[in-house]
C-alpha positions as CSV (number, residue, x, y, z in Angstrom):
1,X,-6.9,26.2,13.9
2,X,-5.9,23.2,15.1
3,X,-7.1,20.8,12.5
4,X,-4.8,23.1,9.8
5,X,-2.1,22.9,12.3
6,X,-2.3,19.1,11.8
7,X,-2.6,19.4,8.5
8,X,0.0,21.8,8.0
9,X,2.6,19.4,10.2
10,X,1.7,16.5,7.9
11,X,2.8,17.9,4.5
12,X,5.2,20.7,4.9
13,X,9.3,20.1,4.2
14,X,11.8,22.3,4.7
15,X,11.4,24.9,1.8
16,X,14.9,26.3,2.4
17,X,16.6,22.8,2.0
18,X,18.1,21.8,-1.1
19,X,17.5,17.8,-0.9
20,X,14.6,16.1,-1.3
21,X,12.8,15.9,2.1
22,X,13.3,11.8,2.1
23,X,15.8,10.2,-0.5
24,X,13.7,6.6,-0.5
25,X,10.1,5.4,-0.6
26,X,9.1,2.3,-0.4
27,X,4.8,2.5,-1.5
28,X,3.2,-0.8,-0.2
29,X,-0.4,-2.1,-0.5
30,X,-2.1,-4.5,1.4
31,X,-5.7,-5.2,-1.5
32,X,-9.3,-4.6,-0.3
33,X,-8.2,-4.3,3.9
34,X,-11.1,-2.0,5.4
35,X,-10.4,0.6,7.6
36,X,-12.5,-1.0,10.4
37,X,-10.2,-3.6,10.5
38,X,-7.1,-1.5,11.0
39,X,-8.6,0.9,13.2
40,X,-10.6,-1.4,15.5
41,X,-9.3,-4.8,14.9
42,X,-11.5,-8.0,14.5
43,X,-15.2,-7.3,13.6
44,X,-17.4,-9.3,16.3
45,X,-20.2,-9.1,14.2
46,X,-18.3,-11.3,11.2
47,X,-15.8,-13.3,14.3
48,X,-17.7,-15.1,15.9
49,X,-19.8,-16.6,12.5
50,X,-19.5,-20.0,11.7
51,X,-20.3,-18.6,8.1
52,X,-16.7,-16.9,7.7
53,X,-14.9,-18.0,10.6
54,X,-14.1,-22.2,10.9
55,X,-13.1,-22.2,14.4
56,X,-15.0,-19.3,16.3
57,X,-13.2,-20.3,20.0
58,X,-10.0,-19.9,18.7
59,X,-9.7,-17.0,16.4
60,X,-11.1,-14.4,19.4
61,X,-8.0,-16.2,21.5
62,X,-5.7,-14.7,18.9
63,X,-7.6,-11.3,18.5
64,X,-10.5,-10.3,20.4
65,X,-10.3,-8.3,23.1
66,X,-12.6,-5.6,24.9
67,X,-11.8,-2.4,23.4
68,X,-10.6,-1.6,19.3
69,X,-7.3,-0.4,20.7
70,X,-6.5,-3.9,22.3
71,X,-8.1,-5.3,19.1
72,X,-6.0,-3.5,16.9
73,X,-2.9,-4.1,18.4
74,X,-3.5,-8.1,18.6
75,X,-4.2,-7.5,14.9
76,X,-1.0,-5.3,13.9
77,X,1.1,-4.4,16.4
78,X,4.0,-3.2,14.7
79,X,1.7,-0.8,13.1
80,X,-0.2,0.1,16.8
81,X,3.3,-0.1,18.9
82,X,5.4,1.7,16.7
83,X,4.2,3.4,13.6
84,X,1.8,5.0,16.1
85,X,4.6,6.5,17.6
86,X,6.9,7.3,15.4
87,X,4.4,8.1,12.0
88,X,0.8,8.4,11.0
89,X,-2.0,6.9,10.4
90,X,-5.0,8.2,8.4
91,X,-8.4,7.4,7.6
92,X,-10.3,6.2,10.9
93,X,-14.0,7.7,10.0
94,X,-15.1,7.2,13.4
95,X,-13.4,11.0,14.0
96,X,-14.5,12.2,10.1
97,X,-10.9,11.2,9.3
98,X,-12.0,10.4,5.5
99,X,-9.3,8.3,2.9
100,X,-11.4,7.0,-0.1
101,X,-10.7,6.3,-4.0
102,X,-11.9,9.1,-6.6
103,X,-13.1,6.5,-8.5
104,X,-16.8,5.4,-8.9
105,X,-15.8,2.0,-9.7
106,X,-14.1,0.5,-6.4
107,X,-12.4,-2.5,-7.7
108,X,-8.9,-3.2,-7.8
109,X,-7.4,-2.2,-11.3
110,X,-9.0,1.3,-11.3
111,X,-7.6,1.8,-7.6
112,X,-4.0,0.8,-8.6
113,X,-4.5,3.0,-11.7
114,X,-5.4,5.8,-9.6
115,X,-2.9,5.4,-6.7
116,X,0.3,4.8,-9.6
117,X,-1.2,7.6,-12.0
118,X,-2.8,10.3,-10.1
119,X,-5.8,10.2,-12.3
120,X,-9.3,8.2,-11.6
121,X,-10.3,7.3,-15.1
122,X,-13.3,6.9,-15.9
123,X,-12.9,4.5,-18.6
124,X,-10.8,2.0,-16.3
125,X,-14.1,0.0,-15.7
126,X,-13.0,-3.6,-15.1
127,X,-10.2,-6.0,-14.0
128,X,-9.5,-7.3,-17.2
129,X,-5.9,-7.8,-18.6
130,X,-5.6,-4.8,-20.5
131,X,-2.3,-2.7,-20.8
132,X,-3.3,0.6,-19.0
133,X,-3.0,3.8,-21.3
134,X,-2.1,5.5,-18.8
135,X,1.7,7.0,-17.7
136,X,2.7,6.0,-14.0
137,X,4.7,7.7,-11.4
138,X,7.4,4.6,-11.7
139,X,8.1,5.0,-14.9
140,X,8.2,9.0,-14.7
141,X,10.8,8.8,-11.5
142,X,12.8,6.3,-13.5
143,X,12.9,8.6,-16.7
144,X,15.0,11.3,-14.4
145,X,18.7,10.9,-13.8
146,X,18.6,10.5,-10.0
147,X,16.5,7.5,-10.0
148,X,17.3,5.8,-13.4
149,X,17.4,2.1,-12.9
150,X,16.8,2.3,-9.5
151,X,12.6,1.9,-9.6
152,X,11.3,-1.5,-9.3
153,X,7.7,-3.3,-8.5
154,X,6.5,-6.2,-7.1
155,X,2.9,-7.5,-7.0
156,X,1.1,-10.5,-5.8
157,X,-1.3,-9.9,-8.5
158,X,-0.4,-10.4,-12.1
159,X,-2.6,-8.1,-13.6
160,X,0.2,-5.0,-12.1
161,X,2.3,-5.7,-14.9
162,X,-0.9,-4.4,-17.2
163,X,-1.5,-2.0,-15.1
164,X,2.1,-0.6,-15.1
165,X,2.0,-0.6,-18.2
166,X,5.2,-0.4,-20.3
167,X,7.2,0.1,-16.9
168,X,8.2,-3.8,-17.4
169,X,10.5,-2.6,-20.3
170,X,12.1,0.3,-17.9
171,X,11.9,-1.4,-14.1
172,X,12.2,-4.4,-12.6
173,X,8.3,-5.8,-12.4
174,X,7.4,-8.9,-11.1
175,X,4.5,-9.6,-10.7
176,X,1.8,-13.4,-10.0
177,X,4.0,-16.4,-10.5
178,X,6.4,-14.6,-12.7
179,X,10.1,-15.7,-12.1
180,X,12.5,-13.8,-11.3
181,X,15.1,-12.9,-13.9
182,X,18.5,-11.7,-13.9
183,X,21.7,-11.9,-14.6
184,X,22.7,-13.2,-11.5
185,X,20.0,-15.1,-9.1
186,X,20.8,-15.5,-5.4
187,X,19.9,-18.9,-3.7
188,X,16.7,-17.4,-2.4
189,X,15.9,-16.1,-5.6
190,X,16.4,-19.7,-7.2
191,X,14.6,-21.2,-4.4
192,X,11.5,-19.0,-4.7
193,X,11.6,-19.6,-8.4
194,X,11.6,-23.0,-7.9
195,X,8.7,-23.2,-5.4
196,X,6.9,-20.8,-7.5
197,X,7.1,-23.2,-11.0
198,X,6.3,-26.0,-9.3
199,X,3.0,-24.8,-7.0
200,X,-0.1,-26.2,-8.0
201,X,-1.7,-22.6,-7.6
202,X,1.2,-21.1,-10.4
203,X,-1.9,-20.6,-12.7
204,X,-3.9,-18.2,-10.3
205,X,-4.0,-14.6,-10.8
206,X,-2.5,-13.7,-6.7
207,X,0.2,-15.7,-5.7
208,X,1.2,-16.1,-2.2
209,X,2.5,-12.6,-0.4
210,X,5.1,-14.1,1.2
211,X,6.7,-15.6,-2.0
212,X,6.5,-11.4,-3.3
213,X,8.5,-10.0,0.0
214,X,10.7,-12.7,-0.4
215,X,11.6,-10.9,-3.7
216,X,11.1,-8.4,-3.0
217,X,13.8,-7.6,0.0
218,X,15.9,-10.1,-1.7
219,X,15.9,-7.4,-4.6
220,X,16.1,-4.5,-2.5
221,X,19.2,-6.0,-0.4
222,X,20.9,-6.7,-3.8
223,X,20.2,-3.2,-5.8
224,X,19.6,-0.8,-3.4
225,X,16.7,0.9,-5.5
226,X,15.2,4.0,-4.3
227,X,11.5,3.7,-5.5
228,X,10.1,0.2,-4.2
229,X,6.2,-0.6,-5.0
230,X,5.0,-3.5,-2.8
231,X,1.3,-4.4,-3.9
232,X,0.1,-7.9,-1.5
233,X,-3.0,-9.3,-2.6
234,X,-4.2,-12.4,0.0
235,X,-6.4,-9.7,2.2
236,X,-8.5,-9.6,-1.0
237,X,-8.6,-13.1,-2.2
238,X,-9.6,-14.4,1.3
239,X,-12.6,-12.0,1.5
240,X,-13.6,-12.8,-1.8
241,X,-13.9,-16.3,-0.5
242,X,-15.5,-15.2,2.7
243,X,-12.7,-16.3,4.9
244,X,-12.3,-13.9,7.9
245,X,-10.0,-16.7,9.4
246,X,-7.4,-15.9,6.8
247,X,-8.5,-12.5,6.2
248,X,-7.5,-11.1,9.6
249,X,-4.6,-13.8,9.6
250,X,-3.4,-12.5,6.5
251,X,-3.0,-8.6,8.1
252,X,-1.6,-9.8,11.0
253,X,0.9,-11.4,8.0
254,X,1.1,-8.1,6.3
255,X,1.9,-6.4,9.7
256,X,5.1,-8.5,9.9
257,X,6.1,-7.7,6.8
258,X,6.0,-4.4,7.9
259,X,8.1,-4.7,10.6
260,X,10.9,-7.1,8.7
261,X,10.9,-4.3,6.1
262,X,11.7,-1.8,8.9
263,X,14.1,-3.8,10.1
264,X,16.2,-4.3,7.1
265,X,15.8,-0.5,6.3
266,X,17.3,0.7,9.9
267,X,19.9,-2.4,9.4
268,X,20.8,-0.9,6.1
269,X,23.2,2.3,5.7
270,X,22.0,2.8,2.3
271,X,18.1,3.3,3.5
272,X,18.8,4.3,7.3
273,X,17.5,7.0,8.1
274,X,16.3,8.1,4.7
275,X,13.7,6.5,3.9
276,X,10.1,7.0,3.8
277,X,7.1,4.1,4.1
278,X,4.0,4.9,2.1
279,X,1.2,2.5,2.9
280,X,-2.1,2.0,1.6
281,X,-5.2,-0.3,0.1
282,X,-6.9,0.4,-3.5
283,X,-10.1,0.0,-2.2
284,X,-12.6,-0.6,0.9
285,X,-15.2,-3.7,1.2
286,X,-18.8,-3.8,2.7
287,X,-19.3,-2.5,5.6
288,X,-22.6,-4.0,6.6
289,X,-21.3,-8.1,8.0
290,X,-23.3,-9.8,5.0
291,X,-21.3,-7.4,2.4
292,X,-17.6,-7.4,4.0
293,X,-16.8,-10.1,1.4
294,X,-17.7,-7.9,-1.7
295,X,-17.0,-4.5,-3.0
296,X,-18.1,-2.3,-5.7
297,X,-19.9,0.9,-6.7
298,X,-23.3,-0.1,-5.7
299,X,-21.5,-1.8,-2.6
300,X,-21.7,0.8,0.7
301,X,-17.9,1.3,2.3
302,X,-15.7,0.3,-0.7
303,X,-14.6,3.8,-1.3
304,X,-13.5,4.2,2.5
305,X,-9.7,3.7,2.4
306,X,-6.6,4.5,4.9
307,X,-3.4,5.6,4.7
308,X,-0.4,4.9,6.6
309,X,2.9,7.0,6.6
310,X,6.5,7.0,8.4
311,X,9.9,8.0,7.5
312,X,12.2,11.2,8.3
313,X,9.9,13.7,6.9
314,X,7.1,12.8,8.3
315,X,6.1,14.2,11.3
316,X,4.8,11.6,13.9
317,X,1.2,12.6,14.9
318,X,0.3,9.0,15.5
319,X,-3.3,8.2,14.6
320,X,-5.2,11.9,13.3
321,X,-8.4,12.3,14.9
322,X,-9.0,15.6,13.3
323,X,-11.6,16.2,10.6
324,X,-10.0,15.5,6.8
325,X,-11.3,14.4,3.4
326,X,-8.9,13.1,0.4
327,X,-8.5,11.0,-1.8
328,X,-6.2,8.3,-3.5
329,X,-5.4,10.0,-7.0
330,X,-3.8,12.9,-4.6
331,X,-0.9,10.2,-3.7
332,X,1.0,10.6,-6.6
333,X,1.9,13.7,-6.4
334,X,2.4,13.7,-2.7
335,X,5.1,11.0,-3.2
336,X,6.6,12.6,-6.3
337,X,6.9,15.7,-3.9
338,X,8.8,14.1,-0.4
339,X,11.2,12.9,-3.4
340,X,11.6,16.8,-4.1
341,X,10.2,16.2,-8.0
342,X,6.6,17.0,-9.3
343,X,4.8,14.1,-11.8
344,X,3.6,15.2,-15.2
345,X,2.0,13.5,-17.7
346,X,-0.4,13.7,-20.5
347,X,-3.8,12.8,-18.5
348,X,-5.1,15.3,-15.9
349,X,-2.3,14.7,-12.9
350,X,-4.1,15.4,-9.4
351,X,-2.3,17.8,-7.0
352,X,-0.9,17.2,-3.8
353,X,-3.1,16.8,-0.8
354,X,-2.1,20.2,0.1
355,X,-0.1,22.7,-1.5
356,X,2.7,22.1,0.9
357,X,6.2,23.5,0.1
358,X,8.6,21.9,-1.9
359,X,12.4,21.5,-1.4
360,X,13.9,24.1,-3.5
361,X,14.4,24.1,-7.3
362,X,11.4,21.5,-7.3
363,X,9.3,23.0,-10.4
C-alpha cells in the first residue's frame, strides 16, 4: 500500500484543473553518469587508482568521505541539499528502485532516441551520423499552438542534431561546435562563438558543457521558450578515456549547472514558479571497477539509469526507497502529460509511467 501511495503521489495532477499541471520543462542530460555515482558519491574501488585517478591524495580531499550520503553531497550538493528536499530522485537499486533504457543496445544515440521518441528501436544500432527516422516529442510540442516557436535544444554532442532529426528546420538546435545563429547575437553569444571557432578541439564530436549552458541560458534569458532540452556530454567522454578525475569533476560541474539554472528560473517571472526540471542520463556504464570506463549490451550495469525530477507538480518525496521498475522510452509521454498534451506519432509511442490523470480536455 505504501509503495502505490508513492507511486500514486509521484504522477497524479489535478484532474479537475484546466491548465497543464506545470507550464515549462526544462529536460537535461548529463551522458553515461552511473547511478552509483549519484547515489553514493565517489567509488573507492576506482578513487584511489593510479590507473584512472592522477593524483589519488587529493581527489578523496574533494570527495571522499565515510558514508555515500556525505559522498554524495561532496559530489552534488545542489542535487543532495535541495532537490532532495524539495523533488525526487529515482533510480538508487540499492532499495530495488530500478530506472534503465528499453533498449538492448546501451549506447548513446539509441538512448537519446528513446528518451526524445518514446520508442526503443531496434534498428537504432550505432552512433553513427545518420538522421533518425523517427518523430520526437520537440518537434510534436512545437507543431501545437501553445508552444510554437517556443521549443529549442542544445547538445554538447553533435550527433543530437541527427538524432532530432528535422527539428533543426522547426527549433532552435545547437548542437557540438555549431555557432550560434540569429538575428541578433548578444556579446556572450558572440564571445562563445568566437571561443568556439577558434578551439583547437572545434573538430571533436562533444564540445565543452560549459560553452552549451552558456547558450543555452543566454537563449532561454533572451526567448523565454517553454520546452528546453539540455543534453551535456563530458561525464561520457572522460570515462571513455578512463579519467575518474574529470569524470566526478565533471558531475560536480553538472551539479552547478543545476543550481545556476535554478537560480535563473526562481529569478525569472516568466519561469517562477512554473516550471518543471526533468533530469536524466541515456545510459549506465560498468559496474564492476575494470568496466566503469565502457558500456554496452554485453557490458553488466549500462542499462541501470536514474531519474531526477522537481518543479510545482511534483510532489517532493526526496530520494524513493520504495520498490519500482521503468524505463526510459516511458519519459516522453510523462513529459508530454505534466504539459497537459499526449505525444503521438507514427512509431509505437510508450505510455506514461502510470496511467496518472491528466489535466482536463488532455485527449
Amino acid at each position: 500500500m505504501k509503495k502505490l501511495f508513492i507511486v500514486f503521489l509521484f504522477f497524479s495532477t489535478t484532474a479537475s484543473s484546466q491548465k497543464p499541471s506545470c507550464e515549462n520543462i526544462f529536460i537535461i542530460t548529463t551522458d553515461g553518469f552511473r547511478w552509483e555515482e549519484l547515489f553514493s558519491g565517489a567509488d573507492s574501488a576506482i578513487l584511489f587508482n593510479p590507473q584512472y585517478v592522477k593524483d589519488t591524495s587529493y581527489l578523496p580531499y574533494l570527495y571522499w568521505a565515510a558514508t555515500a550520503e556525505e559522498r554524495r553531497k561532496k559530489l552534488m550538493p545542489f542535487l543532495w541539499n535541495y532537490v532532495a528536499v524539495k523533488g525526487q530522485l529515482w533510480g538508487n537499486r540499492k532499495y530495488d528502485n530500478q530506472v534503465s533504457v528499453a533498449n538492448p543496445y546501451h549506447f548513446s544515440y539509441a538512448g537519446y532516441n528513446e528518451l526524445l521518441t518514446g520508442y526503443a528501436d531496434p534498428l537504432v544500432v550505432t552512433n553513427k551520423p545518420k538522421n533518425n527516422r523517427n518523430s520526437n516529442l520537440l518537434g510534436y510540442l512545437n507543431g501545437l499552438p501553445q508552444f510554437k516557436n517556443s521549443v529549442a535544444l542544445f547538445g554538447s554532442w553533435k550527433l543530437f542534431s541527427y538524432i532530432a532529426n528535422g527539428t533543426n528546420k522547426k527549433i532552435p538546435l545547437n548542437c557540438g561546435y555549431d555557432s550560434m545563429e540569429e538575428d541578433s547575437l548578444s556579446i556572450t553569444e558572440q564571445t562563445v562563438n568566437f571561443l568556439q571557432q577558434n578551439s583547437s578541439n572545434n573538430t571533436l564530436p562533444t564540445r565543452t558543457d560549459l560553452l552549451t549552458f552558456t547558450l543555452a541560458t543566454e537563449y532561454i534569458t533572451k526567448n523565454h521558450p517553454h520546452v528546453v532540452y539540455m543534453g551535456f556530454g563530458e561525464t561520457d567522454e572522460f570515462a571513455h578515456h578512463g579519467q575518474y578525475d574529470n569524470y566526478l569533476n565533471q558531475a560536480n560541474q553538472f551539479d552547478k549547472f543545476l543550481a545556476q539554472l535554478w537560480t535563473l528560473i526562481q529569478q525569472d517571472e516568466f519561469y517562477k514558479n512554473k516550471t518543471t526540471l526533468f533530469i536524466t542520463t541515456d545510459h549506465g556504464r560498468g559496474r564492476k571497477p575494470s568496466k566503469w570506463t565502457t558500456h554496452g549490451p554485453f557490458i553488466g550495469g549500462s542499462d541501470e539509469t536514474w531519474m531526477v525530477q522537481m518543479g510545482p507538480n511534483i510532489t517532493p518525496l526526496g530520494e524513493v526507497k520504495e520498490k519500482a521498475d521503468f524505463n526510459t522510452a516511458q519519459f516522453a509521454q510523462t513529459i508530454a502529460g505534466y504539459l497537459g498534451e499526449s505525444f503521438s506519432a507514427k512509431h509505437p509511442v510508450a505510455d506514461p509511467i502510470i496511467s496518472f490523470s491528466f489535466p482536463t480536455g488532455v485527449k
